[in-house]
N, C-alpha and C positions, 0 to 999 in steps of 0.2 A: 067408222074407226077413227081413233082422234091420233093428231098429226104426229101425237109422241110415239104410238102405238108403230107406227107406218116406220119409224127409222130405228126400231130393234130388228135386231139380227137374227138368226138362223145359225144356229152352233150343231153340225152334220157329225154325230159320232158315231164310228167305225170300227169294229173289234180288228181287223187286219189288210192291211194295204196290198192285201194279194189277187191276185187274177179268179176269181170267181163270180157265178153270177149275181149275187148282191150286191157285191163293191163296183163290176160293171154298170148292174141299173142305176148305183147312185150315181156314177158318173157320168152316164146319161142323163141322167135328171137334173145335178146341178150346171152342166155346160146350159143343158134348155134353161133354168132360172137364172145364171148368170145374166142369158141373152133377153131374159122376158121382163124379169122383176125388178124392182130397184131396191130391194131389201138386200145387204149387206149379210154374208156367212162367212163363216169359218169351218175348216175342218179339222178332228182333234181324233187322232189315231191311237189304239190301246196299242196297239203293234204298229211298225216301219215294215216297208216288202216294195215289192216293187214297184207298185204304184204309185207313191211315195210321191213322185216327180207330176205325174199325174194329176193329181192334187194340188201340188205350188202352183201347177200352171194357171187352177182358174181361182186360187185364193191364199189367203192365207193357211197353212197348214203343219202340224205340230204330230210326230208320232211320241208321244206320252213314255214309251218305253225306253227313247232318248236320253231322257233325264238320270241323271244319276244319284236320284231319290226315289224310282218306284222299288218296287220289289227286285231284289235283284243286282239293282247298280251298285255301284263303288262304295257312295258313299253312304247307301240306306246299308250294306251288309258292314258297312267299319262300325254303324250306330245301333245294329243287330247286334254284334259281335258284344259289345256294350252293355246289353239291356236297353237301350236306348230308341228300340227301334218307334216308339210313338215319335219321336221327333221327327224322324223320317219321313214319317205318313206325313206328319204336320207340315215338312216342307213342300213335300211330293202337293199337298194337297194346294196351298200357296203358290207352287208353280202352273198347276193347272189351271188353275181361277183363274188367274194373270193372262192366261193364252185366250181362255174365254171371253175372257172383259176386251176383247181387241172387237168383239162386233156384237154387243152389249146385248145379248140375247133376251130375245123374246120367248123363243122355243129351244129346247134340245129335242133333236131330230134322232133318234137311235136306229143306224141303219143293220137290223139284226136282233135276234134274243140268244144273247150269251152273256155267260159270265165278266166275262173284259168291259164290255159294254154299260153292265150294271154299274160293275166297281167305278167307272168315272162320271157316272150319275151321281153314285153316292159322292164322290171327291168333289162333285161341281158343286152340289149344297145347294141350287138357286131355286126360287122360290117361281119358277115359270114352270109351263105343260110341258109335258113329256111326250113327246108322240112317235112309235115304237112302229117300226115295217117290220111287219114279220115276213120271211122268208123259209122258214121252220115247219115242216110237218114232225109227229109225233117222234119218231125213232132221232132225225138230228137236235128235235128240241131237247131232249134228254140228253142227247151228247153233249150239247153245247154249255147247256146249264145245272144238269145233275141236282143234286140235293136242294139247288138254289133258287129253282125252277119257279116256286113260288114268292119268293123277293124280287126276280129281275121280272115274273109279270105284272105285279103289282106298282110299278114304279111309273105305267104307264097311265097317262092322261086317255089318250087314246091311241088306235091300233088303225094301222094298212098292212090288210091281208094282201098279198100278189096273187092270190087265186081263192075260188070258193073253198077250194080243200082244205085250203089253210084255213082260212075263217072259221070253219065248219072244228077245225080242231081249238083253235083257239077256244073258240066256244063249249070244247069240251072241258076244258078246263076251267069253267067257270063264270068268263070273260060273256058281258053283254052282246048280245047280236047290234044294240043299238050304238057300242063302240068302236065298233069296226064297220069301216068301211073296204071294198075290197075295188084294188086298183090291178088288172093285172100287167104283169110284165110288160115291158116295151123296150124297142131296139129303135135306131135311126136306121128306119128301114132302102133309106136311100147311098146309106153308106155300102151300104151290104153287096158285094161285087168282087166276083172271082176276077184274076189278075193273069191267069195262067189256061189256056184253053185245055178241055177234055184228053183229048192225047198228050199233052207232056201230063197228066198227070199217071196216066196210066202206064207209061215208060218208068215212069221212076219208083210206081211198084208192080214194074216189072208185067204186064197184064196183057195178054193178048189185047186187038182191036173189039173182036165181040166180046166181049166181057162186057156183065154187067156188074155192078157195083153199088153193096149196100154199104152203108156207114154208120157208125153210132160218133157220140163225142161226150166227153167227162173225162174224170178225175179217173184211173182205172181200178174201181174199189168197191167193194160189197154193194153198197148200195143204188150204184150205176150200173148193177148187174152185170158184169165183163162177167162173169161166172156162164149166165144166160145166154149170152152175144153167142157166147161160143157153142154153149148146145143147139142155139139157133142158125147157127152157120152150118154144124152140121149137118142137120134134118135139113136144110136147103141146098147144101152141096151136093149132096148126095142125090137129091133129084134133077137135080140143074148144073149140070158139068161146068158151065160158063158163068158161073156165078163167085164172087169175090166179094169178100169181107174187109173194111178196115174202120178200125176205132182209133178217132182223133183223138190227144189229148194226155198231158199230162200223166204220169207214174213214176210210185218209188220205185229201188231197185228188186225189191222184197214183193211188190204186184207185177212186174212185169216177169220175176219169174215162175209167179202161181199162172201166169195168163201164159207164157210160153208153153210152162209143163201142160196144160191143156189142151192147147192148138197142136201140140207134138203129137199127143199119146190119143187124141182125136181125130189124128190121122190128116190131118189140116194143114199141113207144110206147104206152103207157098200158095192158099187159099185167102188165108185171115191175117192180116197184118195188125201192127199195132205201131203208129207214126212218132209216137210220144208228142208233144207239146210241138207246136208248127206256130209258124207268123203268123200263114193266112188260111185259117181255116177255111173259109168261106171256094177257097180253090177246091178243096175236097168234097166239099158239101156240093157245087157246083155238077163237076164231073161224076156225080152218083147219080144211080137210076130211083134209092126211093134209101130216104131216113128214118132209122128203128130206134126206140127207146126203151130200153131193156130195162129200165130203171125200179125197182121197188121201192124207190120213193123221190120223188122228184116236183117240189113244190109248183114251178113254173118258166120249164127249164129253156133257155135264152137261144140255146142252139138248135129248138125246134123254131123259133121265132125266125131264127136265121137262116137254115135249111127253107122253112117254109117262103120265103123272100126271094131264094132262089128257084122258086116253082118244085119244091120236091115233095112227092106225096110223105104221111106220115106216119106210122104205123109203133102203137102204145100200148101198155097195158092198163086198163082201168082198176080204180083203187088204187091208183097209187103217187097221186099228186094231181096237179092243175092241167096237164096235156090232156086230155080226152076237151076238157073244157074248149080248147081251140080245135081240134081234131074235128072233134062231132061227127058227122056224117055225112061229112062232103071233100074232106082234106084227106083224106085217111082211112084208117082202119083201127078201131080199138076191141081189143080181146079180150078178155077175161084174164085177171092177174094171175101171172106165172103160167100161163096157158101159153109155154112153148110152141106145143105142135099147133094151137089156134094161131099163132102167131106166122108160124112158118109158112100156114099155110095161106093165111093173106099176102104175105109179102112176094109168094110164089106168083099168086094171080096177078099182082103186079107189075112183076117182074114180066111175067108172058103176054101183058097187055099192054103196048105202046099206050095207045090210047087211051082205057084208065089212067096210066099215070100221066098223061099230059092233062090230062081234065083234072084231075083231083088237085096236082103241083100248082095250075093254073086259077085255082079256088083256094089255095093255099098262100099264094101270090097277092091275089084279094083282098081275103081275110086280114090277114099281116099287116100291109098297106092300109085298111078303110079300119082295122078298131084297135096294132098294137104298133103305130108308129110313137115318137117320144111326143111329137107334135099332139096328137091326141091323148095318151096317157098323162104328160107333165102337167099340162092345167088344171084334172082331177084332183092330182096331189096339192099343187100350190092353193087349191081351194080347199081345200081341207088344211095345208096349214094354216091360211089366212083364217078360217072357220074358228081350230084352234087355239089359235093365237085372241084371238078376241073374245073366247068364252071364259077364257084364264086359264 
């Protein structure tokens, strides 16, 4: 690679600064290349959120939605108001370049396939690769990018799948098997450490001493299955008196009360909780006897990664994203998709088997640590940018 090549930049675009597992890997990913590489990034946000600060800390970084030229702002809807809204773009677009030119990119790094993300490809205009992580199985690709679906994948040089599933979908769409490479998920598996021992956790939701305790974690929304969680708690309570339920994890006000009217009218009151959005997860995840993923689609979800780090076994349903992929047949149990009572009824054997679960948590511990620390996952990717970056 020639020495000019070696001091372009890395431009990391983001559709939104919020706590998710995409914008977490990224930020696992660029603290490791901050620390490993000497290639100079930026990060450039279609949205501001929380993260926001997150991001200043290890670079330069720009939420795009700031400007008071995108869609939206002051002074792009006074030159709306006008007819004049091309100028707007025109400026909006001037502004962006500007932020980009600060680490004189080699790559755009799109971390995601959505709409937001396209639109500031297109606004960057540069004449470098495009290299697109998908995070996206079938049902959120559609949500994310609807009709557009076929411009925001096209825009891509090449693709990092987080899981075979994902690949395996990309590829349905058209996309070469010889374009994707698939890097999965990874956490800094040594961060990962509950702060709070098993009994205060169990005090504060209220839980007898033998109680045991299953957990789920996500957004609480259709496609993370809280729907499920809950018929699953059922058919487990009901055989297992000392058995407790809680799903970490963010919710609007509008899902927590489809998820209450549930647990109510399922006869669940003071069984299945629901924490909403917590500091430390990893407290909760700790103090459980065995982690469920109720998920009907779930590309390659961050909080088995972390569950698994704390030694807890896993239990999934297959078809339906990247977890069976780490699970397999040593960490776990995977079912058959929407195979409730399949479900139930591994998590039961679990539950009544010290010892399975300490073997399986304990293989789970393993796994995590030997193939989805960032130490291992980050250099895959940074060769693949570097790969990138030099075929044009």
């Amino acid at each position: 690679m020639e020495n000019g090549s070696r001091e372009r930049g890395i431009l990391f675009v983001l559709p939104l600064a919020e706590r998710n597992g995409a914008t977490s890997s990224l930020l696992h990913f660029t603290r490791w290349f901050k620390a490993n590489s000497g290639r100079p990034f930026a990060i450039l946000l279609a949205e501001g959120g929380e993260l926001v600060a997150d991001c200043e800390k290890l670079t330069d970084a720009w939420p795009a939605d700031s400007s008071g030229w995108c869609p939206g702002g002051l002074r792009s809807r006074a030159l709306n108001a006008l007819s004049l809204g091309r100028w707007a773009r025109r400026a909006e677009k001037a502004e962006v370049r500007r932020f980009a030119s600060r680490c004189s990119p080699g790559l755009i790094y799109v971390n995601s396939l959505t709409t937001a993300g396209a639109r500031l490809v297109d606004l960057l205009e540069l004449d470098v690769p495009v290299l697109i992580h998908s995070h996206e199985l079938e049902w959120f690709l559609h949500r994310q990018t609807g009709s557009a679906m076929e411009h925001v994948l096209s825009q891509a040089t090449r693709f990092i799948a987080c899981s075979n599933a994902v690949k395996d979908n990309l590829c349905r769409h058209g996309i070469g098997r010889d374009r994707i490479d698939t890097v999965h998920e990874s956490i800094p598996v040594g961060r990962v450490a509950a702060e709070r021992a098993r009994g205060e956790v169990l005090r504060e939701l209220v839980l007898p001493d033998g109680a045991v305790l299953v957990v789920a974690s996500g957004i609480l929304y259709w496609g993370k299955g809280a729907d499920l969680f809950v018929q699953l708690a059922r058919e487990v309570c009901r055989r297992r008196p000392n058995a407790y339920f809680a799903w970490i994890g963010p919710a609007s006000p509008e899902q927590v009360l489809q998820f209450n009217h549930d647990v109510h009218l399922a006869g669940l009151g003071g069984r299945v909780f629901h924490t909403g959005a917590v500091a430390r997860p990893a407290d909760y995840f700790a103090a459980a006897d065995a982690f469920v993923l109720t998920s009907r689609e779930d590309s390659f979800p961050l909080a088995c990664l972390e569950a698994a780090a704390l030694g807890k076994p896993i239990v999934c349903f297959a078809d339906a994203g990247g977890a069976p992929e780490f699970v397999e047949d040593d960490c776990g149990f995977v079912v058959p998709y929407l195979d409730v009572a399949g479900m139930a009824e591994r998590l039961i054997f679990l539950l009544d088997s010290q010892e399975c679960r300490f073997k399986m948590g304990a293989a789970a511990r393993r796994k995590v640590t030997e193939r989805h620390d960032v130490s291992v996952a980050a250099p895959k990717i940074a060769e693949i940018i570097e790969r990138t970056i030099a075929g044009g």
